[in-house]
DRENPA-3360 file (N, C-alpha, C; in nm, 2 decimals, always signed):
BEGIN
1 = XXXXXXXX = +0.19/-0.61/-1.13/+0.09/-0.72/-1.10/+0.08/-0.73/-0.95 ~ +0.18/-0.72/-0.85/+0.15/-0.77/-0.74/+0.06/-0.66/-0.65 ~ +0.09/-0.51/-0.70/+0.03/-0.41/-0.69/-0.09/-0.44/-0.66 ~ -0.17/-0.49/-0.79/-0.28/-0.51/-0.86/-0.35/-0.61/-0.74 ~ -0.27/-0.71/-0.75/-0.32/-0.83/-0.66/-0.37/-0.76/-0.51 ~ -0.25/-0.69/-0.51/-0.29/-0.63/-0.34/-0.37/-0.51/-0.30 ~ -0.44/-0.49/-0.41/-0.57/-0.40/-0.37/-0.71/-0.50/-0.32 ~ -0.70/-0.60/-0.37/-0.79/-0.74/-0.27/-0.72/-0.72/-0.14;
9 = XXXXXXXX = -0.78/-0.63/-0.07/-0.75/-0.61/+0.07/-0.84/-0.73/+0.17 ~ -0.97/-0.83/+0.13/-1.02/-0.93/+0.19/-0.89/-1.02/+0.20 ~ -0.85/-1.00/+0.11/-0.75/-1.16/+0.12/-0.62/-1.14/+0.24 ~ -0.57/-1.22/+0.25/-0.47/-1.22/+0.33/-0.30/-1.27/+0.26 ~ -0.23/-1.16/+0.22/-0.13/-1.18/+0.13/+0.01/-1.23/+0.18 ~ +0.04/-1.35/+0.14/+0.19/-1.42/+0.18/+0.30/-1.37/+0.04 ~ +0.40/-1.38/+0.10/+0.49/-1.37/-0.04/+0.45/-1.48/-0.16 ~ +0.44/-1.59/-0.08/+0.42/-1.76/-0.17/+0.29/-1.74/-0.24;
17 = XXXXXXXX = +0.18/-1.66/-0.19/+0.03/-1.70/-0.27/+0.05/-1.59/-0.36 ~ +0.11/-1.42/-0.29/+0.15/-1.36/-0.41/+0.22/-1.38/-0.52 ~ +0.34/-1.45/-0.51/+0.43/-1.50/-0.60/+0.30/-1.63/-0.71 ~ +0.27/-1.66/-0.66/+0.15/-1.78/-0.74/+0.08/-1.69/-0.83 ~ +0.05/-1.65/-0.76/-0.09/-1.58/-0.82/-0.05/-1.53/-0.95 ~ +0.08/-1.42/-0.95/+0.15/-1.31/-1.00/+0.23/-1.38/-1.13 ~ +0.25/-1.52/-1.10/+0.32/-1.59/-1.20/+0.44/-1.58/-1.15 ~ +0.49/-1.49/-1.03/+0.69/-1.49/-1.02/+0.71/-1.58/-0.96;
25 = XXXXXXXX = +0.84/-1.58/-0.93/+0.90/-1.66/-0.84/+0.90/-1.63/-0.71 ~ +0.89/-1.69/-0.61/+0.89/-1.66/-0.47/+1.01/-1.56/-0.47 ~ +1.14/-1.58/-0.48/+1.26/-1.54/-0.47/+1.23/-1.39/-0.53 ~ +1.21/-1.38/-0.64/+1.15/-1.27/-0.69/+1.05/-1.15/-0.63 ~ +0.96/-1.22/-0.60/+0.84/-1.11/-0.50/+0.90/-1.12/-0.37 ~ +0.99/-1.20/-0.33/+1.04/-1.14/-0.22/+1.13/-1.03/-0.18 ~ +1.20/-0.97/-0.29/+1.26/-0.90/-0.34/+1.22/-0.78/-0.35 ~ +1.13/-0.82/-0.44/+1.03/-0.68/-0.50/+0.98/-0.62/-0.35;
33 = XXXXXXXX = +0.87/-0.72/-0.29/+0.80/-0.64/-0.12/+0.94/-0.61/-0.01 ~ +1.03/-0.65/-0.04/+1.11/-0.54/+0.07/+1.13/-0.42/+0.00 ~ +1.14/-0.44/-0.14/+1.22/-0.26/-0.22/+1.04/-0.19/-0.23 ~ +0.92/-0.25/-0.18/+0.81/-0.19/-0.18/+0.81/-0.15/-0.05 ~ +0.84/-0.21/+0.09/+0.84/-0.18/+0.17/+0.91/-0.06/+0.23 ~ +1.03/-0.07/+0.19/+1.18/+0.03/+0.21/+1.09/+0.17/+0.10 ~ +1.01/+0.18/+0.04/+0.92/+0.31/-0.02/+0.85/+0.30/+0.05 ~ +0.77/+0.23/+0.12/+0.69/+0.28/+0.21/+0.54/+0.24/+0.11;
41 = XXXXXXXX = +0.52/+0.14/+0.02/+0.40/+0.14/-0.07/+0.36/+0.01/-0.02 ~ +0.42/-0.07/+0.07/+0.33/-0.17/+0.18/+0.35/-0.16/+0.27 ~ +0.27/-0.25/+0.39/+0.31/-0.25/+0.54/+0.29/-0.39/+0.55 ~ +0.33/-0.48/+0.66/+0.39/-0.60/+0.67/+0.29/-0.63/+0.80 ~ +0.26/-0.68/+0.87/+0.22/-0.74/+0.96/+0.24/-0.88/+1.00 ~ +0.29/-0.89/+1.08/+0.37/-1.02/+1.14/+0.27/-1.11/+1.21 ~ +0.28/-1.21/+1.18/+0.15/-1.33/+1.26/+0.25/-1.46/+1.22 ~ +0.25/-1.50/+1.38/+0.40/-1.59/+1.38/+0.52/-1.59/+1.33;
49 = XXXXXXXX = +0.55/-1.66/+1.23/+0.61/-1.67/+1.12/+0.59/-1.64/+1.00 ~ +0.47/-1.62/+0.94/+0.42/-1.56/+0.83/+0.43/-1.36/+0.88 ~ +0.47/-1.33/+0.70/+0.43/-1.18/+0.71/+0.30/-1.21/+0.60 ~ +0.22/-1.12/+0.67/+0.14/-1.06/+0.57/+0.15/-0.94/+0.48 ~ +0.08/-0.92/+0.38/+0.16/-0.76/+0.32/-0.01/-0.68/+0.25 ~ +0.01/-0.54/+0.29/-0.12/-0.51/+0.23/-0.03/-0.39/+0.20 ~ -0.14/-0.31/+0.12/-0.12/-0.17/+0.08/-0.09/-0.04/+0.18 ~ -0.01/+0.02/+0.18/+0.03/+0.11/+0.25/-0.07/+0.28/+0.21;
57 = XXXXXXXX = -0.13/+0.35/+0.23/-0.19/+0.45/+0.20/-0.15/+0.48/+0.09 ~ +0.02/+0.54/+0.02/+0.07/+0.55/-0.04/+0.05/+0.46/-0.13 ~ +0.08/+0.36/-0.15/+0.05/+0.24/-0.22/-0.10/+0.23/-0.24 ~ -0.20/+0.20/-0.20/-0.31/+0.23/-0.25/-0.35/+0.36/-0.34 ~ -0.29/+0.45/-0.29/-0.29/+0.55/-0.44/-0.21/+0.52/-0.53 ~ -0.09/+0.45/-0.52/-0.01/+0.44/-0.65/-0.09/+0.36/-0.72 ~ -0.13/+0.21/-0.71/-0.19/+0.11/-0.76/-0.31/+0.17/-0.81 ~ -0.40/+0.26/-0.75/-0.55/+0.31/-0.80/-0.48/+0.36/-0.96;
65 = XXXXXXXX = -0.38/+0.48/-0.94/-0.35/+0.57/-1.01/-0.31/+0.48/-1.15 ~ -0.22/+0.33/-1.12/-0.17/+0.21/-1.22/-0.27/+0.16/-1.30 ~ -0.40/+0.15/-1.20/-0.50/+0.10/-1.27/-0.60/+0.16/-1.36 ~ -0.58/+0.28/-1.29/-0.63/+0.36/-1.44/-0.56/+0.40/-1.53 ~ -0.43/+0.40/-1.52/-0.37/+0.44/-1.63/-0.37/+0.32/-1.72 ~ -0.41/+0.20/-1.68/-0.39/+0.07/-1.73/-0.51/+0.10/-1.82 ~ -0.63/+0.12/-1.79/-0.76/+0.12/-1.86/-0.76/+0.20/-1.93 ~ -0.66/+0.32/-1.92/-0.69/+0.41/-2.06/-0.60/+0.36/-2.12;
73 = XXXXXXXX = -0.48/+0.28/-2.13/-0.42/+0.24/-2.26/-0.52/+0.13/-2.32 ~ -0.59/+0.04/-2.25/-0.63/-0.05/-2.29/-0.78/+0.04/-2.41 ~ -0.81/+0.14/-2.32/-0.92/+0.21/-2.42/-0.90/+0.30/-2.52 ~ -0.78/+0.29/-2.56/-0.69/+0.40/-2.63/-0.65/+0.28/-2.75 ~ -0.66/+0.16/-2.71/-0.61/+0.05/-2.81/-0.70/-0.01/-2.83 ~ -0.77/+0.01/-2.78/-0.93/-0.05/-2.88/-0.96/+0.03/-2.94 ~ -0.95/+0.17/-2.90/-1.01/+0.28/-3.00/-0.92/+0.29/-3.14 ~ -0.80/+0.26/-3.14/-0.74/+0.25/-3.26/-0.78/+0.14/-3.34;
81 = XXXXXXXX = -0.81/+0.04/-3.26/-0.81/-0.09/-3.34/-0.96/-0.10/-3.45 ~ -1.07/-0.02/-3.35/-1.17/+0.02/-3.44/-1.15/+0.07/-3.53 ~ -1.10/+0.22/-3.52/-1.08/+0.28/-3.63/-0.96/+0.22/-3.76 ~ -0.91/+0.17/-3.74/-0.82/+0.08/-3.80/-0.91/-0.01/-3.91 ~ -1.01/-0.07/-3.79/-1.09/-0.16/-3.89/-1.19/-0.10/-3.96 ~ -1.28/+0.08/-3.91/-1.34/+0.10/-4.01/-1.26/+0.19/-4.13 ~ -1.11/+0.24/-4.13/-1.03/+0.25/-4.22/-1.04/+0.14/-4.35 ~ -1.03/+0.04/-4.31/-0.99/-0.10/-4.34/-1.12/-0.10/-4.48;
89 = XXXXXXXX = -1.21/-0.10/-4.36/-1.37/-0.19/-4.50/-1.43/-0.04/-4.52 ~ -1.34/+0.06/-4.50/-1.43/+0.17/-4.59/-1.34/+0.20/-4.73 ~ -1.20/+0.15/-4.72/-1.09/+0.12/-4.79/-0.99/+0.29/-4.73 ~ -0.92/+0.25/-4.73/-0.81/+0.37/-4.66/-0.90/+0.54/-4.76 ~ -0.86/+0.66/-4.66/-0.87/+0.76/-4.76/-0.75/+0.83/-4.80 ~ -0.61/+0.75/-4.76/-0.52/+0.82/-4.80/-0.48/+0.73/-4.93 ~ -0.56/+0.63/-4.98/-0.52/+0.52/-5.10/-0.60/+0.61/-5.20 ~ -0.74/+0.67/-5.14/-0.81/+0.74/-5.28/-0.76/+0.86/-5.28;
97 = XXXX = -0.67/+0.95/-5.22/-0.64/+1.06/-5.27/-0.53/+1.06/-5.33 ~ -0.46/+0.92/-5.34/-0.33/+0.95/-5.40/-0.36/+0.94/-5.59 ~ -0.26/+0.96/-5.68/-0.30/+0.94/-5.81/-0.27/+0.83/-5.84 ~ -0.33/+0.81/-5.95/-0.28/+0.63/-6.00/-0.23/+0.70/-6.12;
% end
C-alpha cells in the first residue's frame, strides 16, 4: 500500500500522512521506509526536520510492475466470477453429464 500511495508523486510524503493514509501505524511505516530505503526503492529528502520520501527509479518500477500485477488478479477474479455465474443460471455441465 504505501508503494501505491507513493506513486502520487504531486504530494509531498511524511511518514505520519503515509501511515494515515495507508491505515498503519506510524511506528510501522517507519520501519518499513528505512528497510525501503536500505534497497534503495525510496529516497528521502530532508526539509528541516521533516523527511520526505518519494520513489526511487527502482521503486517506481517495482510499484508500476505491483500495480499491474494487482489488476490482473483483480481481472482474473472477475473473470472467474462471471463464469461462475453463467455456469450457475445455465445450470453446471458437469451436473448433466453425470448419470442419475
Amino acid at each position: 500500500m504505501i508503494l501505491m500511495l507513493l506513486k502520487d508523486s504531486a504530494k509531498q510524503w511524511y511518514p505520519s500522512n503515509l501511515a494515515r493514509e495507508a491505515g498503519a501505524s506510524y511506528v510501522h511505516t517507519v520501519n518499513l521506509l528505512a528497510r525501503l530505503r536500505q534497497n534503495g526503492i525510496v529516497d528521502v529528502e530532508r526539509k528541516g526536520r521533516q523527511n520526505i520520501y518519494r520513489l526511487s527509479e527502482k521503486g517506481a518500477y517495482l510499484a508500476s510492475a505491483l500495480d499491474d500485477f494487482a489488476k490482473k488478479c483483480d481481472a482474473y477474479e472477475q473473470e472467474a466470477k462471471a463464469k461462475a455465474q453463467q455456469e450457475a443460471a445455465a445450470g453446471s455441465p458437469q451436473e448433466s453429464a453425470q448419470p442419475r
